[in-house]
N, C-alpha and C positions, 0 to 999 in steps of 0.2 A: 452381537453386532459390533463393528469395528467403529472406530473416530471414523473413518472415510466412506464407511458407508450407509450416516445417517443421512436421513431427508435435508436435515437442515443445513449440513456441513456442505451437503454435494449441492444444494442451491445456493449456498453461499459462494461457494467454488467457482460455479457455474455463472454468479456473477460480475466475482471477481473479474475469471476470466473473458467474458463479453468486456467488461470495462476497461479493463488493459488492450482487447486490442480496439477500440475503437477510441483510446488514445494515444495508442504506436499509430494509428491511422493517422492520425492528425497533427505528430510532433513538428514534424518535418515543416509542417505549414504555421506554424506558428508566426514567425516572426513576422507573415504576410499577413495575420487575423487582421481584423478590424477586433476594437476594445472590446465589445459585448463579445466576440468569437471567443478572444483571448478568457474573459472571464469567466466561458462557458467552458474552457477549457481547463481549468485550476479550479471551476466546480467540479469537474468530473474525477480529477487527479485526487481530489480532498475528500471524495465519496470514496475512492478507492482505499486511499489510504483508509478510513476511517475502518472498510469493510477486512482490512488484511489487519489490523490491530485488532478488532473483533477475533476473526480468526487465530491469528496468535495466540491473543488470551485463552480462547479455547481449547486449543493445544499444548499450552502451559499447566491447563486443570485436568487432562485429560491424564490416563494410567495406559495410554494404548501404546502401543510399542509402537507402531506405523506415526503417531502422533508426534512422537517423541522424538523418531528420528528426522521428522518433516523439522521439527522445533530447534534439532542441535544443526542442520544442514542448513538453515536461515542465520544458525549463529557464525558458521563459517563463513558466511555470503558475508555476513557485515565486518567480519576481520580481513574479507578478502577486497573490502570497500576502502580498506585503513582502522576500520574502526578494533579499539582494544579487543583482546579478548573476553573480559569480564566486564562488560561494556553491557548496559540495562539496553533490551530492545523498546524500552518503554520510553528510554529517552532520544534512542533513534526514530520514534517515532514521533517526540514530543517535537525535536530539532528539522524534523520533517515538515511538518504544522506552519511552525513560525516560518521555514522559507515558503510553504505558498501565500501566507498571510501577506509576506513581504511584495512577495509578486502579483496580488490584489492590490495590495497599496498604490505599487508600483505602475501598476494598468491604470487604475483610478486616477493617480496624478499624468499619466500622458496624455 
């Protein structure tokens, strides 16, 4: 069996991708939330993230060639973001964190 086609990868997948679009749903709207919207909204973002570094790391430990090149085609994504190329995805994800944190903060004080 391949990285992609266990149960758990393709449910993680699977809710990756419900999560992403039912916050493309909702970007646009943002700025018009009310607080609780807004914070339900940087809850969802923060789940996401949370579930795509999960996956990552999966794909880091993984020997599959399908894995692997899912793994070096994120790393392109993030040099094509600006970021170095020898650049830890562990701290683009860390650096992720602290802005929604900021942007909790940020709700909370409005």
């Amino acid at each position: 069996m391949t990285f992609f086609e266990s149960d758990i990868v393709q449910q993680e997948m699977e809710e990756i991708a419900r999560l992403q679009e039912e916050i493309y749903g909702m970007v646009f709207k943002f700025p018009s939330m009310d607080k609780e919207e807004k914070m339900k909204h940087v809850e969802l973002l923060s789940n996401l993230l949370k579930k795509q570094q999960v996956l990552y790391t999966r794909m880091s430990l993984s020997d599959d060639p399908e894995a692997k090149s899912m793994k070096e085609n994120i790393m392109r994504s993030a040099q094509d973001l600006g970021f170095p190329p020898d650049v830890d995805i562990a701290y683009v994800f860390n650096n992720m964190t602290k802005v929604l944190d900021e942007m909790r903060g940020s709700i909370e004080r409005s």
